[in-house]
N, C-alpha and C positions, 0 to 999 in steps of 0.2 A: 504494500500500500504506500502510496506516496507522500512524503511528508506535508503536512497544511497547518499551516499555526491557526489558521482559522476555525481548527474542529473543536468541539466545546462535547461535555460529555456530564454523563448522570448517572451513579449510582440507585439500581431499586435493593438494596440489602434488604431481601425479604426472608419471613420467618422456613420458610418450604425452600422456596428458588428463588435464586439471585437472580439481576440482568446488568449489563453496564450500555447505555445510549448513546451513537455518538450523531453528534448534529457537522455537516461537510459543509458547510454555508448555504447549502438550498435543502436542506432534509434530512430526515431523521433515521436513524438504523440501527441495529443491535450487533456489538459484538461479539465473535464466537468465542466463547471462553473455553469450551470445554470441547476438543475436537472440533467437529462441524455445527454445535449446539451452540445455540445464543442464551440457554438460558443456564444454569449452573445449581444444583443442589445447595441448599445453604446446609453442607454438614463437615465436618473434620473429623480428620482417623490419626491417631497418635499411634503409633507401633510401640510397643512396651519397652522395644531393646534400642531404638534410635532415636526415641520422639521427633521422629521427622513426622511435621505434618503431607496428609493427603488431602485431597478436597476434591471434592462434588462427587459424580460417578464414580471416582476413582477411589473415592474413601470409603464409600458406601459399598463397593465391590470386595473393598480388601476386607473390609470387617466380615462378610458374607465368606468369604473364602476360611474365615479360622484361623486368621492372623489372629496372634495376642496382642490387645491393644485395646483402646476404646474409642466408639463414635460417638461423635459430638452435634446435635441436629438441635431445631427450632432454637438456636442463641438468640436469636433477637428478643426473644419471650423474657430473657433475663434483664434486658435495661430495664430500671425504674425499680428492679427488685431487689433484694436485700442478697438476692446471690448473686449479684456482681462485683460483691467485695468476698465473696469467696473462692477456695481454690477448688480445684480435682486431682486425686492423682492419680496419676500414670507410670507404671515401673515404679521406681523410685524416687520419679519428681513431682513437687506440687507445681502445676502451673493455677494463675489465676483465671477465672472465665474473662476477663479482661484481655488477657492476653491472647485466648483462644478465637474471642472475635478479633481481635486485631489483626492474628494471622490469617483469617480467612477475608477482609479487607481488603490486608496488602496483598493478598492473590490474586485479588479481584484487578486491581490498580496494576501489580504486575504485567498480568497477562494483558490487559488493554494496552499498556506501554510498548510490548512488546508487537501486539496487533498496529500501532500505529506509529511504529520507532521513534517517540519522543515521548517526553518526561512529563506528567500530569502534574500540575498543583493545583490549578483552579477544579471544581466539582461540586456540582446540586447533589444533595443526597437525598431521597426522599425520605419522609416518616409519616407514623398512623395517624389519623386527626387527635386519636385516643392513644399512647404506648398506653396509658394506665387509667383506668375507670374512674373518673370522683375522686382524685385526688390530682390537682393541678400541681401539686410540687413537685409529686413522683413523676408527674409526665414531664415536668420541667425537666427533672435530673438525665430521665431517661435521652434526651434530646442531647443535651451537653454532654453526657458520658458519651453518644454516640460520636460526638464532635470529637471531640477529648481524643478517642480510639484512633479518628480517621487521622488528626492530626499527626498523630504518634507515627503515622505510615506514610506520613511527607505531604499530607494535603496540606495547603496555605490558606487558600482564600476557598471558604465552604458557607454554601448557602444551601439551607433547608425550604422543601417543598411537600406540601399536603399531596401525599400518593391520588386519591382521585381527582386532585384538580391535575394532576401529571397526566393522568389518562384521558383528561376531558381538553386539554391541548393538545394530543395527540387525536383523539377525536376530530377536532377543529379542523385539521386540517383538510378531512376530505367532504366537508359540507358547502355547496351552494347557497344556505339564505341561514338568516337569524331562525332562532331557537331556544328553548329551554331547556335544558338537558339536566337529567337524576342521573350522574354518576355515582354506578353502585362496583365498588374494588370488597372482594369478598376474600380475603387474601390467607395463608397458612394461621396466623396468630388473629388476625383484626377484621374488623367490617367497616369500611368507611364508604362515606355519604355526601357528597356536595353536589345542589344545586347551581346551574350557572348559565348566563345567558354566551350562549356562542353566537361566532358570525364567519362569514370568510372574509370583511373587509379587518376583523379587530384581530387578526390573528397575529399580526405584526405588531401589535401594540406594547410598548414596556410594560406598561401594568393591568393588570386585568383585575386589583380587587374590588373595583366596585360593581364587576359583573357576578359576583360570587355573591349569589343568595343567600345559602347556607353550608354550613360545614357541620358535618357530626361524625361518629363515630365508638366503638364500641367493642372491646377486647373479645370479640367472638371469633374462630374463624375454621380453616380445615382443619387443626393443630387439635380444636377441640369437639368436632364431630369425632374425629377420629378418637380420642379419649372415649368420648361417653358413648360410642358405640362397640368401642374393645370393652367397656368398664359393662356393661350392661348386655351382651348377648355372647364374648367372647369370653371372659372371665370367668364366671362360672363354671365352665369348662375347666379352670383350674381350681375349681373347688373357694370359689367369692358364695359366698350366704350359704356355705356346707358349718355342719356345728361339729364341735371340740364336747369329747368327753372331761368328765364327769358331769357337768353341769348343761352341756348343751348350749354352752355359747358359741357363738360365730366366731369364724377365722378374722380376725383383725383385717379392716377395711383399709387402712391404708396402705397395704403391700399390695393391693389390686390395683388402686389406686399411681399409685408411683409406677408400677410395672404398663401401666396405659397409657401413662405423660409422659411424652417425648423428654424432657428433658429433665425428667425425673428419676426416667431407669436404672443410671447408673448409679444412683445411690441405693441399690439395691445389691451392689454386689460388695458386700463388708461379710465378715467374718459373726460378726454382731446378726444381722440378719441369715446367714445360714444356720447357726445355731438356734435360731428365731424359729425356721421353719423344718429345720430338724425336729423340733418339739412339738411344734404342731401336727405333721408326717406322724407321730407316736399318738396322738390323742385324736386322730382326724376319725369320723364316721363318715370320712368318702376318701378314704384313701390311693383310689386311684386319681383320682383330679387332684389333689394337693401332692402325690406325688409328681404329676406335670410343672406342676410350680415350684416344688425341690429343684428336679431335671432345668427347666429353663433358667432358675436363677445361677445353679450351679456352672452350667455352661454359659453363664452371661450370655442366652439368646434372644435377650429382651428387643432389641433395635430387632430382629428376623424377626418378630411376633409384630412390633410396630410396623413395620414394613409392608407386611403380609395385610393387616387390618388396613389400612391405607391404601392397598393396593385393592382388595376388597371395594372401598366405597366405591374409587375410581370406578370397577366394573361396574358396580352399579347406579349407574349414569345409564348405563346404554341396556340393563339386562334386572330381570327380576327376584334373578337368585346367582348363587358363589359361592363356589368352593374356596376355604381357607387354608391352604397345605400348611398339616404341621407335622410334619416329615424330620424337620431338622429338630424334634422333638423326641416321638418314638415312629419307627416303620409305621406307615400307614396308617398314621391320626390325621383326620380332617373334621371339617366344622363347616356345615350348606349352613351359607348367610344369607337371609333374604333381604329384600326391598322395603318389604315393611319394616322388618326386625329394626334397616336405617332409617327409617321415618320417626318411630313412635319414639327411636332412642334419640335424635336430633330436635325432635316436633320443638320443646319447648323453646330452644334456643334460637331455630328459624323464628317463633313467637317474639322473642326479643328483639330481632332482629325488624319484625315487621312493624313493630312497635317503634323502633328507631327511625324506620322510614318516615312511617307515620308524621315524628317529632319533627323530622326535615323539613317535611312538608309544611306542616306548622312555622316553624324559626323565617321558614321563606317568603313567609303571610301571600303564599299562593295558593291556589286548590289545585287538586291532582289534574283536572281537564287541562289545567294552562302549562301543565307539560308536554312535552312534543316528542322528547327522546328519553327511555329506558338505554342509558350505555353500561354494559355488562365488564367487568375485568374480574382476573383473579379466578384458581382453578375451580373453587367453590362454589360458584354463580352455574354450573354443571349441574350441581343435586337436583335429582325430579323435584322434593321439599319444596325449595326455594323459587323453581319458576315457576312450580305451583302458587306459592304466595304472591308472585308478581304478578302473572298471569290474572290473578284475583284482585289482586290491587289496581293493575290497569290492565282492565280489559279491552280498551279500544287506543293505547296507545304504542305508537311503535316502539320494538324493540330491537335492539346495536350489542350484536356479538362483538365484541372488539377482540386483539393478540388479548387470550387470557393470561397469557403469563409475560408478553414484552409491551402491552400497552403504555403502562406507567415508567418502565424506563423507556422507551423515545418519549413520551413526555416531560419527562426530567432530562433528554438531551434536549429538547426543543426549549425549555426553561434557562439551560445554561446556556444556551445563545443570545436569548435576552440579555440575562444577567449580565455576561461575560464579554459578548459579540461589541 
């Protein structure tokens, strides 16, 4: 690629899949980070005996293969939280989760360096309308730690931008006349919401916030379908709401719990807790299923079990039922997932979600007729659930599949050509 000082560029560091944008002086494009992929896993694999990190596919592969080591996925879920001052360890070293995003940053910045032979300092990064629910300080912090990180990896001049206004300028670009537009980014960790008037003559314009109706947002997203549908139809299966002799209490909720949060898992694998579930294994009255939970914790195959559920939903997008292999378990365990089984376990939180809508609509003192465009981002906006609820929400207004997963970053390069151009 040829050198242009004129490219300007935007980080999506998102909680599932990264993107990086880069704007050429007439337009906006993704670059491939990862082989011929534009879009990149947001995950890290530490090997136990080198701590070289891995990233995206690559990490995710190696862990899958039986390397000793641990994977590292939905980091972004950690700004704003009280474990971003804490560490992990790996082998014999603590690293801080600080550091772990930092590393997969500077990959990110890397490898774009690399894609366009010259050195980045300027970058839009995006972030949630929400990192953190009802509490404006944590989402403050969450923002500045982010800076904080990116700084740490040679960025200079860093300016933040609201993910669905990223995706509602990239929108922008391919409309003919003025419009309303409900940009809905439905993303790994978050759901965010802005209203906004487009046009094709304002697309060029330095500022666009007083076409910004409203902004909301709300820490829902795939990160956590995928939780309450492992925690609720796959768990069980490892013996979740089975009872403990003598008294007939349940197995302790929070090891189902942590074993279903992405980046919870690995705090599961201590010495402390397998002696935890050794005891349990002894007093279980469903001892086949809590030994599955022995087995997966002992062989720390929690991320393959995450994996597997995840991969699940995805099917079912397109398909009414799913097989879950748990193969890498014992020979020949599986688990038929159905359609509904993800409906009833998600229902409430789409409810939240539609609820959130709702409140946009409201903040933007318009009614839902005076919208014109339903613009879709983010891999989540797939679930039957969810265009069920739009579908019902606006039933007579158009709906805009956008790039579910590079929308927001070309909009975050098209921002940094403003900013920076």
């Amino acid at each position: 690629m040829l050198l242009d000082h004129k490219k300007h560029f935007g980080i999506d560091f998102g909680t599932s899949n990264s993107t990086v944008g880069i704007f050429d002086g007439t337009s906006a494009s993704l670059v491939p980070l990862e082989l011929n992929s534009f879009t990149i896993p947001s995950a890290v694999f530490y090997n136990s005996y080198n701590i070289s990190p891995v990233f995206g596919r690559a990490a995710i592969d190696e862990y899958l293969s039986g390397a000793d080591g641990r994977l590292m996925r939905s980091l972004k879920s950690i700004l704003g939280t009280s474990l971003i001052g804490e560490t992990t360890k790996i082998g014999e070293i603590n690293l801080s989760f600080k550091t772990v995003i930092g590393n997969f940053i500077r990959a990110l910045k890397l490898r774009t360096e690399e894609y366009v032979k010259k050195e980045i300092e300027t970058i839009v990064l995006g972030r949630p309308v929400r990192f953190v629910d009802d509490n404006d300080t944590a989402d403050l912090r969450a923002q500045q730690q982010l800076e904080s990180i990116a700084r740490a990896q040679g960025f200079k001049d860093i300016v933040f931008q609201y993910e669905p206004v990223a995706a509602a300028l990239q929108y922008e670009q391919s409309i003919n006349k003025e419009e309303i537009a409900l940009v809905i980014d439905i993303g790994g960790g978050t759901s965010d919401f802005t209203i906004i008037k487009l046009s094709p003559i304002k697309k060029n314009s330095d500022s666009r916030i007083s076409d910004i109706l409203a902004n909301s947002g709300i820490h829902i997203g795939g990160t956590d379908f995928d939780r309450l549908f492992s925690f609720n139809d796959v768990m069980p299966h490892f013996g979740c709401n089975s009872f403990l002799r003598p008294k007939n209490l349940t197995v302790p909720n929070h090891l189902f719990i942590d074993l279903a949060t992405w980046h919870r898992i690995n705090m599961l694998y201590s010495l402390k807790t397998e002696k935890l579930i050794e005891e349990i294994y002894r007093n279980s009255l469903s001892p086949k299923s809590i030994f599955r939970l022995v087995s997966i914790i002992k062989k720390h195959k929690g991320h393959n079990l995450a994996i597997g559920v995840e991969k699940a939903k995805i099917e079912l997008t397109e398909n009414t039922s799913t097989v879950l292999d748990l193969s890498f378990i014992e020979q020949g365990d599986y688990l038929t997932l159905s359609l509904s089984q993800l409906n009833n376990s998600i229902n409430s939180s789409v409810e939240q979600l539609e609820d959130k809508i709702k409140e946009t609509i409201e903040d933007a003192r318009i009614k839902r007729d005076n919208i014109d465009t339903i613009f879709l981002t983010g891999g989540s906006t797939s679930l039957y659930l969810i265009r069920e609820m739009l579908n019902n929400l606006f039933p007579s207004t158009k709906i805009v599949t956008g790039d579910l997963f590079g929308s927001v970053g070309l909009g975050l390069a098209i921002e940094a050509h403003r900013q920076f151009g």
